[in-house]
C-alpha positions as a Markdown table, in Angstrom:
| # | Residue | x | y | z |
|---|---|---|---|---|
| 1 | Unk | 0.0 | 0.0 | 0.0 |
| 2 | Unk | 3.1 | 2.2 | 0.8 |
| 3 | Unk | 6.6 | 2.9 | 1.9 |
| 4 | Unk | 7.4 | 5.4 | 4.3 |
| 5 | Unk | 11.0 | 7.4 | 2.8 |
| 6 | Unk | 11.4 | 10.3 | 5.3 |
| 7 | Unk | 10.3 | 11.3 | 8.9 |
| 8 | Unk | 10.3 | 14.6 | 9.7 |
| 9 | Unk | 8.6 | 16.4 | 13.3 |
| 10 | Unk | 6.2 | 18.2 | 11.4 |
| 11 | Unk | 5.7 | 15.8 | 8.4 |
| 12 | Unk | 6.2 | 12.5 | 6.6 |
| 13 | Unk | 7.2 | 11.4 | 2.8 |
| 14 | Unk | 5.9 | 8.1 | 1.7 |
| 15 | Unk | 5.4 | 6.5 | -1.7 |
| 16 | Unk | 2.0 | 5.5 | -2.3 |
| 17 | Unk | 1.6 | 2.3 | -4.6 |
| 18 | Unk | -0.7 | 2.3 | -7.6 |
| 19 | Unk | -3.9 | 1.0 | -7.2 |
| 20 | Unk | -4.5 | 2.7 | -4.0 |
| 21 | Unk | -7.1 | 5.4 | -3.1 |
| 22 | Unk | -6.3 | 8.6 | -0.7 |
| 23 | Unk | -9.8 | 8.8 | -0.3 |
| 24 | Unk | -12.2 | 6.5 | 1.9 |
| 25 | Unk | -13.9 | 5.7 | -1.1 |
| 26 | Unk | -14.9 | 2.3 | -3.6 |
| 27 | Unk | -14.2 | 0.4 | -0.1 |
| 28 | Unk | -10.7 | 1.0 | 0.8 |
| 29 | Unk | -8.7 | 1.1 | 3.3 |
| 30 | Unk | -7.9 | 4.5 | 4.5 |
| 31 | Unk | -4.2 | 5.1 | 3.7 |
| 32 | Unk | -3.7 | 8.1 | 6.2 |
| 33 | Unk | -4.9 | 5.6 | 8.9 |
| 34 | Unk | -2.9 | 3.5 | 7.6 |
| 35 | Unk | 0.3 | 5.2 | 7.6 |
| 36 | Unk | -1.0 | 6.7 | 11.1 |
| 37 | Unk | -0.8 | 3.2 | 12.4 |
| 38 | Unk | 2.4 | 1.8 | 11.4 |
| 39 | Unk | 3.9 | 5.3 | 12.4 |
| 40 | Unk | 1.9 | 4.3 | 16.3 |
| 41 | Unk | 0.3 | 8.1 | 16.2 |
| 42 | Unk | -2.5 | 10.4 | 15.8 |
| 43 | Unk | -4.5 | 11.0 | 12.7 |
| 44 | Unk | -2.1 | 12.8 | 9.8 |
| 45 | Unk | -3.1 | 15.1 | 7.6 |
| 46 | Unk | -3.5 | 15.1 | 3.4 |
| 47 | Unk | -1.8 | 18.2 | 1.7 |
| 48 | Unk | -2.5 | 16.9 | -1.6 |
| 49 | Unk | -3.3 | 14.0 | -3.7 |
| 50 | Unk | -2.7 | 11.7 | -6.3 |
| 51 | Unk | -5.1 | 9.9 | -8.6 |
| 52 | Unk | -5.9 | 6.3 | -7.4 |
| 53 | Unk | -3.8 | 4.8 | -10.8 |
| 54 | Unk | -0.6 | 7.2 | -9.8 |
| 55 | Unk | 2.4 | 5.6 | -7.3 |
| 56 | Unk | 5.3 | 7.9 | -5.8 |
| 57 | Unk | 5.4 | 10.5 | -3.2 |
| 58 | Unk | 2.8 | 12.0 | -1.1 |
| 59 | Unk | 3.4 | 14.2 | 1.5 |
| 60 | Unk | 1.0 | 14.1 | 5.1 |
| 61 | Unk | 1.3 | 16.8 | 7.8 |
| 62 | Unk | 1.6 | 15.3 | 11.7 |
| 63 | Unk | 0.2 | 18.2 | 13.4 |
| 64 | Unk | -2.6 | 21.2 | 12.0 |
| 65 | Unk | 0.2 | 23.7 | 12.3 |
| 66 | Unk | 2.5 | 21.4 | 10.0 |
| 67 | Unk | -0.6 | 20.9 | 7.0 |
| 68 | Unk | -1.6 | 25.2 | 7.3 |
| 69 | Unk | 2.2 | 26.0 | 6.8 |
| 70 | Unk | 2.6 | 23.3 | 4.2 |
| 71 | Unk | -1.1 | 23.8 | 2.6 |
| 72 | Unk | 0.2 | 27.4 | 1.4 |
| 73 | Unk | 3.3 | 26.3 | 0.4 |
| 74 | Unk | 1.1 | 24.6 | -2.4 |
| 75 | Unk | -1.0 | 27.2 | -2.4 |
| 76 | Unk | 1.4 | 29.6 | -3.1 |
| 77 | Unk | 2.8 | 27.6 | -5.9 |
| 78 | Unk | 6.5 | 26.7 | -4.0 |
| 79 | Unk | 6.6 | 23.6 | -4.6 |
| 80 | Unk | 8.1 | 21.8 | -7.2 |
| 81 | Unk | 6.7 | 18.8 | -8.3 |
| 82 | Unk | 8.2 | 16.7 | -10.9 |
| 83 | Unk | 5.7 | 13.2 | -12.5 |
| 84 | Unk | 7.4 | 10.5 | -14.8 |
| 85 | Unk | 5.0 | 9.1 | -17.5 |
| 86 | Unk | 5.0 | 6.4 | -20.1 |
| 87 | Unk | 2.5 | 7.4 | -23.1 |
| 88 | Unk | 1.7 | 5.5 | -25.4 |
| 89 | Unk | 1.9 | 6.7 | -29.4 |
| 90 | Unk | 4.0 | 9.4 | -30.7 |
| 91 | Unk | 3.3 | 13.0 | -29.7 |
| 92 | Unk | 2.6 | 15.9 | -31.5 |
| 93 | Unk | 5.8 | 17.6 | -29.9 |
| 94 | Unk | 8.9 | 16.0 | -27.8 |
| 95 | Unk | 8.7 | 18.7 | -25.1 |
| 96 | Unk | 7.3 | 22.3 | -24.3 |
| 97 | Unk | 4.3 | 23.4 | -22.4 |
| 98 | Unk | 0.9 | 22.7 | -22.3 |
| 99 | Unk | -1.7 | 25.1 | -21.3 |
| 100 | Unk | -5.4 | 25.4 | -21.2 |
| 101 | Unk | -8.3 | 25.5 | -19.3 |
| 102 | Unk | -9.8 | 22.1 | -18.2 |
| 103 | Unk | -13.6 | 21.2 | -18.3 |
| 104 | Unk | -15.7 | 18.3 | -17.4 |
| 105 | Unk | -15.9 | 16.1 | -20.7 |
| 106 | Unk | -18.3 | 12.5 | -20.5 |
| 107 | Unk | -18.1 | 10.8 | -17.2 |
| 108 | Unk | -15.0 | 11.1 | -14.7 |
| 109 | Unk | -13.1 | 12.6 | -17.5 |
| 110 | Unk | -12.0 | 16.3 | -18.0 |
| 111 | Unk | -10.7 | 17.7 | -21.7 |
| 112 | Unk | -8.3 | 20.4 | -22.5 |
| 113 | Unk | -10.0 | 23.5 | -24.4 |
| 114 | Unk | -8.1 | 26.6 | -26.0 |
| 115 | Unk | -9.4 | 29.4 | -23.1 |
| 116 | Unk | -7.3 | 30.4 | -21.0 |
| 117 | Unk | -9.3 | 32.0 | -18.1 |
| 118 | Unk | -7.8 | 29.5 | -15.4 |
| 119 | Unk | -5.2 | 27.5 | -17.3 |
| 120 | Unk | -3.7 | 24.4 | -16.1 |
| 121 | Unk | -0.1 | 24.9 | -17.2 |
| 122 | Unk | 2.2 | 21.6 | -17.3 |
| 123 | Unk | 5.8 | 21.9 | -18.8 |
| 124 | Unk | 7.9 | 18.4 | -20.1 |
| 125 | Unk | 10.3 | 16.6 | -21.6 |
| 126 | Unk | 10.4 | 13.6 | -23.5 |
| 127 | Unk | 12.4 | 10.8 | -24.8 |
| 128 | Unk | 12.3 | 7.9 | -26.8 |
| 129 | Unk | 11.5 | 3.8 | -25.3 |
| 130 | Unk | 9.9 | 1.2 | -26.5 |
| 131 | Unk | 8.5 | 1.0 | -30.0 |
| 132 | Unk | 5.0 | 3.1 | -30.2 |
| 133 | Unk | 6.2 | 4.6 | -26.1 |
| 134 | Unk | 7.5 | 7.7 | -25.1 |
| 135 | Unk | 8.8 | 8.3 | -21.0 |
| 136 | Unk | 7.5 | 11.7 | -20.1 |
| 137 | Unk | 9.1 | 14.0 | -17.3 |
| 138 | Unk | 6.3 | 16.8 | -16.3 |
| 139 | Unk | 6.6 | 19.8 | -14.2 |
| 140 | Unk | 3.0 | 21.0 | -13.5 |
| 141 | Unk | 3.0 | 24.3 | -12.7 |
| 142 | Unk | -1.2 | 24.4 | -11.0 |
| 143 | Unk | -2.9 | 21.4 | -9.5 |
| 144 | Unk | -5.9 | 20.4 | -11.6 |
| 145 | Unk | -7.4 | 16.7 | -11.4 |
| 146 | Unk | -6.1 | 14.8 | -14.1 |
| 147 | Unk | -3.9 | 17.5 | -15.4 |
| 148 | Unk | -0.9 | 15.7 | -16.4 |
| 149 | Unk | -3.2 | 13.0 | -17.7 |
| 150 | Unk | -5.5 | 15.4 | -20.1 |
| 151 | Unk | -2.3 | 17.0 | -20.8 |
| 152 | Unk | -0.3 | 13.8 | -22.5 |
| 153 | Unk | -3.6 | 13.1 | -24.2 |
| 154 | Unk | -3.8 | 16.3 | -26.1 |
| 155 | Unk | -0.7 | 16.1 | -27.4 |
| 156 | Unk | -1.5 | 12.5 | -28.8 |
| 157 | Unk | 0.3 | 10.4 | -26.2 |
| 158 | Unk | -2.2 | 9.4 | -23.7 |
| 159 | Unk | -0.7 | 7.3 | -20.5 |
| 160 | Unk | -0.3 | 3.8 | -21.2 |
| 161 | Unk | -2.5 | 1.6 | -18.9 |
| 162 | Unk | -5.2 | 4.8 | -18.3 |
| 163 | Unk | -8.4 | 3.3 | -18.2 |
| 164 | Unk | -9.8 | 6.8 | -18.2 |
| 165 | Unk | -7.6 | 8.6 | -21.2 |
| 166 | Unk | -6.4 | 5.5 | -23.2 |
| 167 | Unk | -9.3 | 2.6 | -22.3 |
| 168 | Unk | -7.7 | 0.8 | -25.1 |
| 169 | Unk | -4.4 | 0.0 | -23.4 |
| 170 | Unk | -3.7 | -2.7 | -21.7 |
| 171 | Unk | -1.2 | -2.7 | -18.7 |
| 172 | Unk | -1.2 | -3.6 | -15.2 |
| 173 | Unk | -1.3 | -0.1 | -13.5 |
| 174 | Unk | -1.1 | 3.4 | -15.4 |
| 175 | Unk | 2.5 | 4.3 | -15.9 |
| 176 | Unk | 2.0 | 7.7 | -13.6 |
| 177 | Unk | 4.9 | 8.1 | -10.9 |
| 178 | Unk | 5.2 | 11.2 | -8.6 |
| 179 | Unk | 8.8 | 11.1 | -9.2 |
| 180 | Unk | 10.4 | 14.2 | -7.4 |
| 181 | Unk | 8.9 | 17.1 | -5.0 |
| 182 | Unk | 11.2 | 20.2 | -3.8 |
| 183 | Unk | 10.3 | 22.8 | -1.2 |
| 184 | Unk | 11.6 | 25.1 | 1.6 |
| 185 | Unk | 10.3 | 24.4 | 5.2 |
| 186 | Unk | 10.8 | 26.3 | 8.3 |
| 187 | Unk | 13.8 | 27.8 | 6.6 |
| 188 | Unk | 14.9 | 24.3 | 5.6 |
| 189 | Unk | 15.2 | 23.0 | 2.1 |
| 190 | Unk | 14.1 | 19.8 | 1.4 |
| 191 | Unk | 14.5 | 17.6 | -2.0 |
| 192 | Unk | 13.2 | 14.2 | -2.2 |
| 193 | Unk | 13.2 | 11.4 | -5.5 |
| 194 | Unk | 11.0 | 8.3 | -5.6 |
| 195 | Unk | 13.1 | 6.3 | -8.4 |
| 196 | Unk | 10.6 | 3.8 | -9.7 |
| 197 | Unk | 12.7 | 1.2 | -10.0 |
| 198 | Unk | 13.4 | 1.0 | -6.7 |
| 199 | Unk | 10.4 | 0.0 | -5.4 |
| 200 | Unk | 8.5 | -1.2 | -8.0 |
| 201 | Unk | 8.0 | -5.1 | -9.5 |
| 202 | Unk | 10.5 | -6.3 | -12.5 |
| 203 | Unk | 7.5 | -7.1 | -14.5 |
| 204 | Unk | 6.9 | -3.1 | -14.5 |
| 205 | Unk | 7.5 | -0.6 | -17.4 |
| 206 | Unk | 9.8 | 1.0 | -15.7 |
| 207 | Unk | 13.0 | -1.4 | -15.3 |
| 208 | Unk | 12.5 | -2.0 | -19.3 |
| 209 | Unk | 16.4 | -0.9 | -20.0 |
| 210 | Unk | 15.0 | 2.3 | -22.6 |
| 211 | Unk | 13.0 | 3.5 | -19.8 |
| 212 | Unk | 15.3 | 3.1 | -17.2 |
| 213 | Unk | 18.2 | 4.7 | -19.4 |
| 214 | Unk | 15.8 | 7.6 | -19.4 |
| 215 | Unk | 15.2 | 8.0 | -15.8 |
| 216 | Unk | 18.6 | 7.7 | -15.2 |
| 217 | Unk | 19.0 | 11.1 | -16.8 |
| 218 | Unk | 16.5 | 12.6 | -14.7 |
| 219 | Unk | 17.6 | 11.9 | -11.0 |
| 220 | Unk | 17.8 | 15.7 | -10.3 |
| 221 | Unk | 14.6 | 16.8 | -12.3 |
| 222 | Unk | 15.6 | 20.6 | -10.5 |
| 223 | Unk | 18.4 | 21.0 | -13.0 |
| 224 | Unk | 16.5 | 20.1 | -16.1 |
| 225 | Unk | 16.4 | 23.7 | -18.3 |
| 226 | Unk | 13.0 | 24.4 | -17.3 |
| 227 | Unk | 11.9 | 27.4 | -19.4 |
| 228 | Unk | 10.5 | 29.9 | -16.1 |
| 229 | Unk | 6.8 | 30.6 | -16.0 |
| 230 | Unk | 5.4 | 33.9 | -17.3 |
C-alpha cells in the first residue's frame, strides 16, 4: 500500500503504490490511517493528492500547524513537483508546455480546451523507449485533477494503462509516478526522489532498460532547463 522514505517532526514522505485510493472511497482502506498506524500516532493530515492509478510521493502533515504551513506552500505555488510518464503513441511535440483551461468532458473525465481563463499549465520533456512509447518527465505548474493526464492526451500520447484517457491500453497499472517534489520548510530545504525502479516489480514498465536509461538522466529533475513561467 506504501513505503514510508522520510520522517520529519512536522511531516512525513511516503510513496503511495498504484492502485490505492487517498480517499475513503470504492471500499478501501484508509491510507492516512494507515500510515498513522504503522507510524503508532495520531490521525495525519492530506496536503494533496494523487489519482488512485498514480504511485510515488505524497506528503502528510503530523500536526494542523505542519498541514496550514505546508497547505500554502502549495497554495502559493513553491513547490516543485516533478511526475514520470509512459505514453503511449508518438506526440505531437517532444517537449514544451501545455496550457489550457480544463472542463468536465463524459463521465470522470476532463478535456483540454483553448481558453485560457484558469489554465492548467504543465511543462515536459520527453524521450524515446519502447517501440509506439514515449517516457514523459512533467513539471505541473497548478494542481488540476487529471492535469498531467488530459495533458499527454492532447498532445497524442495518452498514458499507457489509463483506463480513463487511453481505455484501449492494456497494462497492469497506469504508468504515472510522482517522481520528485522540492520545497523550503521552516527555513529548511528539502528535496526528495522516488526512483521507480526501486520500489516497483521487475514485470513493470519502468525497469525496461530504454525506460530506465531515461530515468537515469533525470535523478535531479531541478536542474532540467525548465523554461521559467510567465
Amino acid at each position: 500500500m506504501f513505503d514510508i522514505l522520510f520522517c520529519h517532526s512536522d511531516f512525513v514522505v511516503i510513496n503511495k503504490h498504484p492502485q490505492v485510493s487517498v480517499h475513503k472511497d470504492d471500499g478501501d482502506t484508509m491510507l492516512l490511517q494507515e500510515v498513522a498506524r504503522s507510524l503508532d500516532e495520531k490521525p495525519l493530515y492530506l496536503i494533496h493528492r494523487l489519482d488512485k492509478m498514480t504511485s510515488g510521493i505524497l506528503l502528510l502533515a503530523r500536526n494542523k500547524q505542519a498541514a496550514s504551513e505546508l497547505s500554502q506552500l502549495f497554495a502559493q505555488r513553491k513547490v516543485a513537483k516533478f511526475y514520470l510518464a509512459i505514453g503511449s503513441k508518438k506526440p505531437k511535440k517532444k517537449q514544451g508546455l501545455v496550457k489550457g483551461d480544463m472542463e468536465r468532458s463524459r463521465r470522470s473525465a476532463w478535456k483540454l480546451v483553448k481558453t485560457q481563463s484558469n489554465p492548467a499549465i504543465t511543462q515536459f520533456f520527453s524521450v524515446s523507449t519502447e517501440p509506439g512509447e514515449r517516457l514523459f518527465i512533467c513539471k505541473p505548474f497548478t494542481g488540476k485533477t487529471h492535469q498531467i493526464r488530459v495533458a499527454l492526451k492532447s498532445i497524442g500520447s495518452p498514458i499507457v494503462g489509463d483506463t480513463i484517457y487511453n481505455p484501449s491500453s492494456q497494462a497492469s497499472r497506469g504508468y504515472l509516478h510522482a517522481f520528485a517534489i522540492m520545497f523550503d520548510f521552516q527555513g529548511e530545504s528539502f528535496r526528495f526522489v522516488c526512483d521507480p525502479r526501486d520500489c516497483t516489480s521487475n514485470k513493470e514498465k519502468w525497469h525496461q532498460t530504454s525506460v530506465s536509461e531515461g530515468i537515469q538522466t533525470w535523478l535531479s529533475p531541478w536542474d532540467l532547463p525548465w523554461p521559467p513561467i510567465k
